[in-house]
N, CA, C and O atoms as a Tinker XYZ file with bonds, in Angstrom:
   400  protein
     1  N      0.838000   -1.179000    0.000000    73     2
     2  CA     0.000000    0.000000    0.000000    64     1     3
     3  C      0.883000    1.243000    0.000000    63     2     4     5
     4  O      1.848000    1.182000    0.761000    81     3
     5  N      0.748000    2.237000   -0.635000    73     3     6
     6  CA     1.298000    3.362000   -0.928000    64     5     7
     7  C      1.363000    4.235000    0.793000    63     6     8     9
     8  O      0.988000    3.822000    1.890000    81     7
     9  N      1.730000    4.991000    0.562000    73     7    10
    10  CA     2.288000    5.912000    1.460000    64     9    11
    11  C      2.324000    7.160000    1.195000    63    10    12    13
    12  O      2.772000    7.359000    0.066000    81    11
    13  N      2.015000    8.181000    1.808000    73    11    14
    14  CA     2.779000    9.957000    1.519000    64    13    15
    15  C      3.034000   10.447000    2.325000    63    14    16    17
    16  O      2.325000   10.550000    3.326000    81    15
    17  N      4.383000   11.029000    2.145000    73    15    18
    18  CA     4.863000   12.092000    3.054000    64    17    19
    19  C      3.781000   13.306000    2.776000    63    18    20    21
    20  O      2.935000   13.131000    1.898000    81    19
    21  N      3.806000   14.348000    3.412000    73    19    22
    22  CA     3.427000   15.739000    3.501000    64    21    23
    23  C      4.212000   16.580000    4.091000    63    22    24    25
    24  O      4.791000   16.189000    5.105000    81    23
    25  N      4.351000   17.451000    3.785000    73    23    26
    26  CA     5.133000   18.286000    4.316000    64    25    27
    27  C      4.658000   19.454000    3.728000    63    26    28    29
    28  O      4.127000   19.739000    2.655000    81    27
    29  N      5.155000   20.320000    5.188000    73    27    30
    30  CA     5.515000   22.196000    4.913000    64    29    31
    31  C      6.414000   22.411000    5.430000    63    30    32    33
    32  O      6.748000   21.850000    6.474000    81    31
    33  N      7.105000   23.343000    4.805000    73    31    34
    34  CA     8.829000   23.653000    4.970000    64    33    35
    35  C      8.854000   25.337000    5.122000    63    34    36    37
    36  O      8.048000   26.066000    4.543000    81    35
    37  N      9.702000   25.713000    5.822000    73    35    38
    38  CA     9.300000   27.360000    5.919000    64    37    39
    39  C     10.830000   27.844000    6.230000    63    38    40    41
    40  O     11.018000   28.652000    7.139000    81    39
    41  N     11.931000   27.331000    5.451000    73    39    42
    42  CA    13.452000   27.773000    5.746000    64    41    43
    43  C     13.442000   28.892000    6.350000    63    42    44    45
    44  O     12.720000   29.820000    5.987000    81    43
    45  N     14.448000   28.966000    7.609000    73    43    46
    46  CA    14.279000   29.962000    8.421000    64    45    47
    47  C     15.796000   30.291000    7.878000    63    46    48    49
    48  O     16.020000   31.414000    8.329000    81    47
    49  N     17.137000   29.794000    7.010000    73    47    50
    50  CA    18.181000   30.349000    6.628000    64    49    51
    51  C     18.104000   29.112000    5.114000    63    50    52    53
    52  O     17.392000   28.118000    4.971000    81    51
    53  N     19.191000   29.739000    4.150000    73    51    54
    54  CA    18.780000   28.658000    3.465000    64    53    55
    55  C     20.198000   28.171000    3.038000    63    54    56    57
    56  O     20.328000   27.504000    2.012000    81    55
    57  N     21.262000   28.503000    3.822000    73    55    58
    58  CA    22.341000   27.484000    4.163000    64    57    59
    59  C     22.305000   26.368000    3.892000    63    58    60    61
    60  O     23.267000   25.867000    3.310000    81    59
    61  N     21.530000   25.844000    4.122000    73    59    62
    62  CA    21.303000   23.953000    3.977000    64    61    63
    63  C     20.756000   23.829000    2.779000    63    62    64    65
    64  O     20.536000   22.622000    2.883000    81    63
    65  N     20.376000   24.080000    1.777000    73    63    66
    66  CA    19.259000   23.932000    0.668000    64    65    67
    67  C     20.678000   23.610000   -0.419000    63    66    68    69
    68  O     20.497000   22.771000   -1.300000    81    67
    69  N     21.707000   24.119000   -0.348000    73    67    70
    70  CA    22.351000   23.459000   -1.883000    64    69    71
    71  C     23.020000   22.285000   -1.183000    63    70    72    73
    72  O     23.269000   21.450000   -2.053000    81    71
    73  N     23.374000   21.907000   -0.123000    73    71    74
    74  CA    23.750000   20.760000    0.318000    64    73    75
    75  C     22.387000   19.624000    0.412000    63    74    76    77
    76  O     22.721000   18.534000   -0.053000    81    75
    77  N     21.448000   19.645000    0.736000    73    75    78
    78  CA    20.602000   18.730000    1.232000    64    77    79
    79  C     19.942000   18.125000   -0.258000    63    78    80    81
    80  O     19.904000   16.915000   -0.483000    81    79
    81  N     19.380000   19.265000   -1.332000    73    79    82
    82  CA    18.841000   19.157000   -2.450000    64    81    83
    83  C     19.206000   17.093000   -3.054000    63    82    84    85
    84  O     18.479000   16.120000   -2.855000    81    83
    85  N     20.727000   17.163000   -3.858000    73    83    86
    86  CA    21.169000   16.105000   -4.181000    64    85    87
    87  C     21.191000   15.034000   -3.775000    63    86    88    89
    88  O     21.026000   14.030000   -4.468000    81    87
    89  N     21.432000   15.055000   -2.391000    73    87    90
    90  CA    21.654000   13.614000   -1.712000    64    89    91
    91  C     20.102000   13.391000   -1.154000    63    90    92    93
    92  O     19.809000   12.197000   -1.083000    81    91
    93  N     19.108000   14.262000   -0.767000    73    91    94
    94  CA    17.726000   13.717000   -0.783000    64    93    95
    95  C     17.022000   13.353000   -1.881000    63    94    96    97
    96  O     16.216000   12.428000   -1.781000    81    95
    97  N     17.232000   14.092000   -3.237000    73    95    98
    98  CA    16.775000   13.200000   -4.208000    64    97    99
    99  C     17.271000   11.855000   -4.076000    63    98   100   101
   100  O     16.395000   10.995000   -3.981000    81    99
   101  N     18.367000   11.501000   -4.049000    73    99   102
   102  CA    19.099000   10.169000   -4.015000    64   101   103
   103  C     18.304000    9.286000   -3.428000    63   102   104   105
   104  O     17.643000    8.407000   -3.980000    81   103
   105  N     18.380000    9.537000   -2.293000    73   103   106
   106  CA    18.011000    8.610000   -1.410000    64   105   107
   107  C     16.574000    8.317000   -1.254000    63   106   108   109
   108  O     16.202000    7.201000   -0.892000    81   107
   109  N     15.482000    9.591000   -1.598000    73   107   110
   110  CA    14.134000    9.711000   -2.132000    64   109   111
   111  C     14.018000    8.580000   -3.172000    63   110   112   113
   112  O     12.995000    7.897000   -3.171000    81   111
   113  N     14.943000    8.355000   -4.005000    73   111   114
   114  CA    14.660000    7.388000   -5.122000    64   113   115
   115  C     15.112000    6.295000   -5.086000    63   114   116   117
   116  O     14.745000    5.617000   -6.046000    81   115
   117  N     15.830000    5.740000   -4.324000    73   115   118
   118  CA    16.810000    4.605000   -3.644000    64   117   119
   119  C     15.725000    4.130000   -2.615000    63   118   120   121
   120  O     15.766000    2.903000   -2.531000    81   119
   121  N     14.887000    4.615000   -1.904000    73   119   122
   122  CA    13.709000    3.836000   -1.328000    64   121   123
   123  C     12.490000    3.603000   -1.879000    63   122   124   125
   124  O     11.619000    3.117000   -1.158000    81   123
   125  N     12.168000    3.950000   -3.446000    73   123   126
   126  CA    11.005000    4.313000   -4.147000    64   125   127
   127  C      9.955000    4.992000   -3.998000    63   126   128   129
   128  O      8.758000    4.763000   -4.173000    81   127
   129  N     10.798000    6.222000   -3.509000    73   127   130
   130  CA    10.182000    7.027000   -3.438000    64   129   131
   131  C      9.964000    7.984000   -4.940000    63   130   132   133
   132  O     10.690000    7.789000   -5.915000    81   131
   133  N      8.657000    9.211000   -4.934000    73   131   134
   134  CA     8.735000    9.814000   -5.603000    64   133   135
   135  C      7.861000   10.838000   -5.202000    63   134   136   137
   136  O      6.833000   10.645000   -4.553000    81   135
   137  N      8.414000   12.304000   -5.725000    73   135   138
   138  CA     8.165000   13.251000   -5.784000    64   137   139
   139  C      6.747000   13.693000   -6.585000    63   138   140   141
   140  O      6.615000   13.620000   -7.807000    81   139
   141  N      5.724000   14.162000   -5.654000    73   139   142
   142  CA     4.532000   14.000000   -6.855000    64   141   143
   143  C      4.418000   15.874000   -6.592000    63   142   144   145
   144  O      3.520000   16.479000   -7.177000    81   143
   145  N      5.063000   16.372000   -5.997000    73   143   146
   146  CA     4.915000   17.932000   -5.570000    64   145   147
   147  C      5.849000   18.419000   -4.771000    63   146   148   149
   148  O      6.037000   18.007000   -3.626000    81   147
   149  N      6.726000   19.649000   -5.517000    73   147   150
   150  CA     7.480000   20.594000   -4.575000    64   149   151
   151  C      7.433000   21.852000   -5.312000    63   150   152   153
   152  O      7.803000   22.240000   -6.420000    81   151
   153  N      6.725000   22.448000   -4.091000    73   151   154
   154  CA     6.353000   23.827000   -4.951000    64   153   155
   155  C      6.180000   24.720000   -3.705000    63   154   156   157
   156  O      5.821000   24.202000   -2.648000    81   155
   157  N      6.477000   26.343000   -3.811000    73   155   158
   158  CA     6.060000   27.480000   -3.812000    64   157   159
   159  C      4.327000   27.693000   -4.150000    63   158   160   161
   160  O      3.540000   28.193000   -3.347000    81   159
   161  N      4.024000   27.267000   -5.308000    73   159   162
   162  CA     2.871000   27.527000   -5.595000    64   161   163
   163  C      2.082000   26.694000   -4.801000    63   162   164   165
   164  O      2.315000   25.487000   -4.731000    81   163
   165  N      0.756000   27.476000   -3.922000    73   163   166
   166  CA    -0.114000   26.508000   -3.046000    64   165   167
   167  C     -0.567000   27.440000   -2.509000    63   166   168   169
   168  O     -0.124000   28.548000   -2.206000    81   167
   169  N     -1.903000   26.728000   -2.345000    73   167   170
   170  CA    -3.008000   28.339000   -1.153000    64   169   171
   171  C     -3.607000   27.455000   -0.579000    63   170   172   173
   172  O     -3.778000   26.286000   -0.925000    81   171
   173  N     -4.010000   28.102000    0.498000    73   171   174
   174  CA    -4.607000   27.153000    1.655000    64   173   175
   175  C     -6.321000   27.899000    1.652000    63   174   176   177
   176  O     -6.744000   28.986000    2.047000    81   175
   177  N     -6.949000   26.758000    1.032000    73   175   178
   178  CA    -8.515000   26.735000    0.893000    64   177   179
   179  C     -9.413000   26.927000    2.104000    63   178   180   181
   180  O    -10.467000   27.522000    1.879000    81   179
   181  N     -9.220000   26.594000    3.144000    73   179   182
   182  CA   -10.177000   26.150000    4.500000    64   181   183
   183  C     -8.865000   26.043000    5.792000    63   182   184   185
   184  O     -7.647000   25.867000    5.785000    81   183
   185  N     -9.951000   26.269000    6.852000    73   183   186
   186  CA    -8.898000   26.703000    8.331000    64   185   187
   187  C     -8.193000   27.335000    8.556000    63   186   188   189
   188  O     -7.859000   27.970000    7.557000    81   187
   189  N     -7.721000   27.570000    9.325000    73   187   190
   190  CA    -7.068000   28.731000    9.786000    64   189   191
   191  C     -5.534000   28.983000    9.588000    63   190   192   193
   192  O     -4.808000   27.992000    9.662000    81   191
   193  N     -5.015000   30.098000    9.364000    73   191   194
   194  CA    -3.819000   30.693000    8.308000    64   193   195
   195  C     -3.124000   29.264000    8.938000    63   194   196   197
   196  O     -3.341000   28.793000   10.055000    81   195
   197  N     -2.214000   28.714000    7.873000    73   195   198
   198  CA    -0.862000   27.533000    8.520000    64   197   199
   199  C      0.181000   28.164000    7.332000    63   198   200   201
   200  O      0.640000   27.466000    6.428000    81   199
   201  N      0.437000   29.439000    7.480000    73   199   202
   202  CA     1.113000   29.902000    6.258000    64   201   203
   203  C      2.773000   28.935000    5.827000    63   202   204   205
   204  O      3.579000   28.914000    6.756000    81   203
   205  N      3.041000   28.485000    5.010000    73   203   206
   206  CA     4.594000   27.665000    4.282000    64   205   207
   207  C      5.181000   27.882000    3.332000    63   206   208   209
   208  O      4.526000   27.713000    2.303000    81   207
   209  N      6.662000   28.352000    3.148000    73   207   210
   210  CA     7.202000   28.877000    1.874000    64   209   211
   211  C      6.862000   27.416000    1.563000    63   210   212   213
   212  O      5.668000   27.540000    1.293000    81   211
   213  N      7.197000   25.820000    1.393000    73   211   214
   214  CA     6.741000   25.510000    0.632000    64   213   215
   215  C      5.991000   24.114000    0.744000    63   214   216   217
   216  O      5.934000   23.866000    1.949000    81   215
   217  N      5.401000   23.112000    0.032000    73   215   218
   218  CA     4.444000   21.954000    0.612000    64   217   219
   219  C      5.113000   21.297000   -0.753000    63   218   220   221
   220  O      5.348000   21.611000   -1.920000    81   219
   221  N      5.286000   20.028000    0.278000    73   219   222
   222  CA     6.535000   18.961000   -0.615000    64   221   223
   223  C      5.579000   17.588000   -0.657000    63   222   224   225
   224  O      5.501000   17.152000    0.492000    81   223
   225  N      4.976000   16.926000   -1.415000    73   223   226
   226  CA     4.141000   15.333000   -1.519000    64   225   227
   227  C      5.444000   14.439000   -2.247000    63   226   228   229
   228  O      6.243000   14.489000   -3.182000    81   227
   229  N      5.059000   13.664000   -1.182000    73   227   230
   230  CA     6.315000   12.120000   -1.668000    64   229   231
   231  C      5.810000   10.810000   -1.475000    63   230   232   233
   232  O      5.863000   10.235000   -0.388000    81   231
   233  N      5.314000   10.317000   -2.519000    73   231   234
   234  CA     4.771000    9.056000   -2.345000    64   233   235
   235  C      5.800000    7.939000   -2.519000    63   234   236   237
   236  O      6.708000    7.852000   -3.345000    81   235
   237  N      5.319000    6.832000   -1.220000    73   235   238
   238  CA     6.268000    5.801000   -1.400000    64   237   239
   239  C      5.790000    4.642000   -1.463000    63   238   240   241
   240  O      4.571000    4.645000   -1.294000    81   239
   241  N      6.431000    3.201000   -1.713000    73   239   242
   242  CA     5.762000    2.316000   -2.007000    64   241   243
   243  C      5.112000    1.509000   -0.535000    63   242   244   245
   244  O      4.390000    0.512000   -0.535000    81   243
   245  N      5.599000    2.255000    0.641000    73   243   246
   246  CA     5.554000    1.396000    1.610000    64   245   247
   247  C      5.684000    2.100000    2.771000    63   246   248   249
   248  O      6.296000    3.158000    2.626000    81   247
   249  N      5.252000    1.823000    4.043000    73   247   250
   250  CA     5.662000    2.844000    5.170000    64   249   251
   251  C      6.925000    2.621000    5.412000    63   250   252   253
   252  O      7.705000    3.540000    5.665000    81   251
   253  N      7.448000    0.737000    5.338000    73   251   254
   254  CA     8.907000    0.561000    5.420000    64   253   255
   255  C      9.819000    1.633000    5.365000    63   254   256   257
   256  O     10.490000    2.194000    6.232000    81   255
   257  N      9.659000    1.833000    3.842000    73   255   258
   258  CA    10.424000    2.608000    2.558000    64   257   259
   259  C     10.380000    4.206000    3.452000    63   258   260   261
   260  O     11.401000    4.789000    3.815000    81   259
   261  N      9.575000    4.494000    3.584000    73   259   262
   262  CA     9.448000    5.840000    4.670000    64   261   263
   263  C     10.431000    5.976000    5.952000    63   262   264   265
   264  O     11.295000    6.822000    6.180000    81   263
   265  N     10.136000    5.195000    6.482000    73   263   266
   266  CA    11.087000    5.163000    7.232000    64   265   267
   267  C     12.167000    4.559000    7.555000    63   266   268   269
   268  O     12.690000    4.402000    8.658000    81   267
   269  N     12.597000    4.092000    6.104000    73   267   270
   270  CA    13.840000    3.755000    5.930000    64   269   271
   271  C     14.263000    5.109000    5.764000    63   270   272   273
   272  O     14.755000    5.802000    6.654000    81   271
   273  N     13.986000    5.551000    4.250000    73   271   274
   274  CA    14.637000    6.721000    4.325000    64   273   275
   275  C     14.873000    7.825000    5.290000    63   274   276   277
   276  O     15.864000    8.554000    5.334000    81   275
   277  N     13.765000    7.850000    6.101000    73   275   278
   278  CA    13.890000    8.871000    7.294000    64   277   279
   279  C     14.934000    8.630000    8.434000    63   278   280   281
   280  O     15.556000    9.390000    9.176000    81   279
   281  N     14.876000    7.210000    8.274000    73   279   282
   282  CA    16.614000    7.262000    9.487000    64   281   283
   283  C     17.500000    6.902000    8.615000    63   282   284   285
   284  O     18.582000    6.790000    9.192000    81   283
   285  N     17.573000    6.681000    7.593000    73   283   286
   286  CA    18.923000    6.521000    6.914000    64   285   287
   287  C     19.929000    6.950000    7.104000    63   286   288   289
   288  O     20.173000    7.898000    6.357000    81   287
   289  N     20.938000    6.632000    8.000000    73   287   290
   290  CA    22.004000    7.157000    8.159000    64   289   291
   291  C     22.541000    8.223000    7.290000    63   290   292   293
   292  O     22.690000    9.349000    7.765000    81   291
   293  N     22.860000    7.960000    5.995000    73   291   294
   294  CA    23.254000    9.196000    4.986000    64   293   295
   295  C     21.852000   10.589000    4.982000    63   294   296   297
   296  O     21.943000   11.774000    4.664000    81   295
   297  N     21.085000   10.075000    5.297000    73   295   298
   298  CA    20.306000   11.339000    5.677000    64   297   299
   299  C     20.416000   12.007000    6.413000    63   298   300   301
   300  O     20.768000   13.161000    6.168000    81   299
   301  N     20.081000   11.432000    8.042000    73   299   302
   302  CA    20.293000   12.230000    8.924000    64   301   303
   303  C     20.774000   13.251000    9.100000    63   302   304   305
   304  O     20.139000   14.063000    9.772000    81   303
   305  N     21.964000   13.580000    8.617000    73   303   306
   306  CA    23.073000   15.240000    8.536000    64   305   307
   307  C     22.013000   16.061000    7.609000    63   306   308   309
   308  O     21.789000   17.269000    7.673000    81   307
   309  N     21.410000   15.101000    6.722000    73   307   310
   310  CA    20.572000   16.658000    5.975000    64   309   311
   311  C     19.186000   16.965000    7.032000    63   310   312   313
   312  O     18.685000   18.040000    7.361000    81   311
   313  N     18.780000   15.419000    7.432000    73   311   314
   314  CA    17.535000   16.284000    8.352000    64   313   315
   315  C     17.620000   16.953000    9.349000    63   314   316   317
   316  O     16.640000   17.634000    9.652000    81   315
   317  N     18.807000   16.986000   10.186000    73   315   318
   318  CA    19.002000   17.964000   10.974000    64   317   319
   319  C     19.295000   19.329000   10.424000    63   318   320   321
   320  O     18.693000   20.331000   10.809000    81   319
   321  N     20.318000   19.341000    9.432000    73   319   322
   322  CA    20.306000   20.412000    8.967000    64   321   323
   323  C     19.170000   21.395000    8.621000    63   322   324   325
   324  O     18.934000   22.565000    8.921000    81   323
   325  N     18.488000   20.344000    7.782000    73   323   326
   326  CA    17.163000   20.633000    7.191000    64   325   327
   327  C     16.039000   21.292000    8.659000    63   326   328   329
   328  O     15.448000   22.366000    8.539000    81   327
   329  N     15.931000   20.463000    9.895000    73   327   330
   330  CA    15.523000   20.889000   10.512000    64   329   331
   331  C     15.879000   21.877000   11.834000    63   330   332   333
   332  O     15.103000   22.180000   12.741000    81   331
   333  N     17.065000   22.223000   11.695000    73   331   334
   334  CA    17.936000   23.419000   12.267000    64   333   335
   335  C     17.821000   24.744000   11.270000    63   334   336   337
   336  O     17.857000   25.838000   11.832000    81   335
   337  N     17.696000   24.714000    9.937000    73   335   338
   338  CA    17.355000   25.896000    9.463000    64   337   339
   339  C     15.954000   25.852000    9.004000    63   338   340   341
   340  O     15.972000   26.490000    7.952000    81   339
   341  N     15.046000   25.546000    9.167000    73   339   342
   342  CA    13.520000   25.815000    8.779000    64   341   343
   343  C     12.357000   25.243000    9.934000    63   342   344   345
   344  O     12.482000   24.470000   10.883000    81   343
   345  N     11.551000   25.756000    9.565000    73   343   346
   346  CA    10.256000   25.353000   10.085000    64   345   347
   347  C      9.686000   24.496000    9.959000    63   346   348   349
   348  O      8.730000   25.054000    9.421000    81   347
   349  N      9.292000   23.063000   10.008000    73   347   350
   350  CA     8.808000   21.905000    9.192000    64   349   351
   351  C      8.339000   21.213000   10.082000    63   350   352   353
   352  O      8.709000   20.855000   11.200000    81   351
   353  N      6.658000   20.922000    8.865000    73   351   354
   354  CA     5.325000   19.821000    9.786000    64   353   355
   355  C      5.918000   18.615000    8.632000    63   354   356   357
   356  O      6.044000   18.835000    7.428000    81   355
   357  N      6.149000   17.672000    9.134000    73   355   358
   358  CA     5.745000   16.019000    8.300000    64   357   359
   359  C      5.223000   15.293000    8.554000    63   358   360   361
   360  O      5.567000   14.587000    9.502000    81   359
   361  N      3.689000   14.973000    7.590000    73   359   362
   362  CA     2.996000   13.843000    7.691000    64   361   363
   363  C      3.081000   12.674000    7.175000    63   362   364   365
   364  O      2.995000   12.691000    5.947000    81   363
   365  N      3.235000   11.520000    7.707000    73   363   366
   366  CA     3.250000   10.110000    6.740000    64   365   367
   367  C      1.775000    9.632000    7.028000    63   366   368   369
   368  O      1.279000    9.337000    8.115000    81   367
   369  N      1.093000    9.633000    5.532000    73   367   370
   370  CA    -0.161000    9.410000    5.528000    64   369   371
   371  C     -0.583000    8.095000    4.635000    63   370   372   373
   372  O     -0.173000    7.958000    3.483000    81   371
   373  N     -1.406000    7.180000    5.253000    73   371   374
   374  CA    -1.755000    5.970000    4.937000    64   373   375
   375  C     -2.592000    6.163000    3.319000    63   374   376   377
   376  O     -3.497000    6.996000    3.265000    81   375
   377  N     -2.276000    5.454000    2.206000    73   375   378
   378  CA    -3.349000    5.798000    1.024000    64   377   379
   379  C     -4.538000    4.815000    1.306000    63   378   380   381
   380  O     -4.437000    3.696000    0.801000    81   379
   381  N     -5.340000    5.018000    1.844000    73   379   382
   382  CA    -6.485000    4.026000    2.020000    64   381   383
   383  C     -7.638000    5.082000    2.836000    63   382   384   385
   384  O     -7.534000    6.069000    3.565000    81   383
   385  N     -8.499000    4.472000    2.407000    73   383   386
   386  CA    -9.919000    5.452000    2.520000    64   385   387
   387  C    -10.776000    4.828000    3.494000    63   386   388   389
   388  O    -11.538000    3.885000    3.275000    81   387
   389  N    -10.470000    5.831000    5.326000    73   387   390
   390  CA   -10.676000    5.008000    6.424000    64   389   391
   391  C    -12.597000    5.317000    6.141000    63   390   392   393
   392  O    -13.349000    4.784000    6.957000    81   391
   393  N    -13.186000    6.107000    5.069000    73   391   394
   394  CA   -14.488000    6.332000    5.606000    64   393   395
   395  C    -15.504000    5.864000    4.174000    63   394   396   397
   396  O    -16.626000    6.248000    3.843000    81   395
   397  N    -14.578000    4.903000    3.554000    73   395   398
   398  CA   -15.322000    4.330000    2.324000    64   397   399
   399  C    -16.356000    3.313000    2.843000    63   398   400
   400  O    -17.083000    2.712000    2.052000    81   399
Protein backbone atom coordinates (compact mmCIF):
# COMPACT_ATOMS: atom_id res chain seq x y z
CA UNK A 1 0.00 0.00 0.00
CA UNK A 2 1.30 3.36 -0.93
CA UNK A 3 2.29 5.91 1.46
CA UNK A 4 2.78 9.96 1.52
CA UNK A 5 4.86 12.09 3.05
CA UNK A 6 3.43 15.74 3.50
CA UNK A 7 5.13 18.29 4.32
CA UNK A 8 5.52 22.20 4.91
CA UNK A 9 8.83 23.65 4.97
CA UNK A 10 9.30 27.36 5.92
CA UNK A 11 13.45 27.77 5.75
CA UNK A 12 14.28 29.96 8.42
CA UNK A 13 18.18 30.35 6.63
CA UNK A 14 18.78 28.66 3.46
CA UNK A 15 22.34 27.48 4.16
CA UNK A 16 21.30 23.95 3.98
CA UNK A 17 19.26 23.93 0.67
CA UNK A 18 22.35 23.46 -1.88
CA UNK A 19 23.75 20.76 0.32
CA UNK A 20 20.60 18.73 1.23
CA UNK A 21 18.84 19.16 -2.45
CA UNK A 22 21.17 16.10 -4.18
CA UNK A 23 21.65 13.61 -1.71
CA UNK A 24 17.73 13.72 -0.78
CA UNK A 25 16.78 13.20 -4.21
CA UNK A 26 19.10 10.17 -4.01
CA UNK A 27 18.01 8.61 -1.41
CA UNK A 28 14.13 9.71 -2.13
CA UNK A 29 14.66 7.39 -5.12
CA UNK A 30 16.81 4.61 -3.64
CA UNK A 31 13.71 3.84 -1.33
CA UNK A 32 11.01 4.31 -4.15
CA UNK A 33 10.18 7.03 -3.44
CA UNK A 34 8.73 9.81 -5.60
CA UNK A 35 8.16 13.25 -5.78
CA UNK A 36 4.53 14.00 -6.86
CA UNK A 37 4.91 17.93 -5.57
CA UNK A 38 7.48 20.59 -4.58
CA UNK A 39 6.35 23.83 -4.95
CA UNK A 40 6.06 27.48 -3.81
CA UNK A 41 2.87 27.53 -5.60
CA UNK A 42 -0.11 26.51 -3.05
CA UNK A 43 -3.01 28.34 -1.15
CA UNK A 44 -4.61 27.15 1.65
CA UNK A 45 -8.52 26.73 0.89
CA UNK A 46 -10.18 26.15 4.50
CA UNK A 47 -8.90 26.70 8.33
CA UNK A 48 -7.07 28.73 9.79
CA UNK A 49 -3.82 30.69 8.31
CA UNK A 50 -0.86 27.53 8.52
CA UNK A 51 1.11 29.90 6.26
CA UNK A 52 4.59 27.66 4.28
CA UNK A 53 7.20 28.88 1.87
CA UNK A 54 6.74 25.51 0.63
CA UNK A 55 4.44 21.95 0.61
CA UNK A 56 6.53 18.96 -0.61
CA UNK A 57 4.14 15.33 -1.52
CA UNK A 58 6.32 12.12 -1.67
CA UNK A 59 4.77 9.06 -2.35
CA UNK A 60 6.27 5.80 -1.40
CA UNK A 61 5.76 2.32 -2.01
CA UNK A 62 5.55 1.40 1.61
CA UNK A 63 5.66 2.84 5.17
CA UNK A 64 8.91 0.56 5.42
CA UNK A 65 10.42 2.61 2.56
CA UNK A 66 9.45 5.84 4.67
CA UNK A 67 11.09 5.16 7.23
CA UNK A 68 13.84 3.76 5.93
CA UNK A 69 14.64 6.72 4.33
CA UNK A 70 13.89 8.87 7.29
CA UNK A 71 16.61 7.26 9.49
CA UNK A 72 18.92 6.52 6.91
CA UNK A 73 22.00 7.16 8.16
CA UNK A 74 23.25 9.20 4.99
CA UNK A 75 20.31 11.34 5.68
CA UNK A 76 20.29 12.23 8.92
CA UNK A 77 23.07 15.24 8.54
CA UNK A 78 20.57 16.66 5.97
CA UNK A 79 17.54 16.28 8.35
CA UNK A 80 19.00 17.96 10.97
CA UNK A 81 20.31 20.41 8.97
CA UNK A 82 17.16 20.63 7.19
CA UNK A 83 15.52 20.89 10.51
CA UNK A 84 17.94 23.42 12.27
CA UNK A 85 17.36 25.90 9.46
CA UNK A 86 13.52 25.82 8.78
CA UNK A 87 10.26 25.35 10.09
CA UNK A 88 8.81 21.90 9.19
CA UNK A 89 5.33 19.82 9.79
CA UNK A 90 5.75 16.02 8.30
CA UNK A 91 3.00 13.84 7.69
CA UNK A 92 3.25 10.11 6.74
CA UNK A 93 -0.16 9.41 5.53
CA UNK A 94 -1.75 5.97 4.94
CA UNK A 95 -3.35 5.80 1.02
CA UNK A 96 -6.49 4.03 2.02
CA UNK A 97 -9.92 5.45 2.52
CA UNK A 98 -10.68 5.01 6.42
CA UNK A 99 -14.49 6.33 5.61
CA UNK A 100 -15.32 4.33 2.32
Amino acid sequence: MAFYSVLAVTPTTEDWIPDYIEPANALVAEYGGKYLARTASHEQLEGSDQPSALRIVIEWPSREAASGFMSDPRYLPHLKARSAGSTSVHFLIEGKDDLA
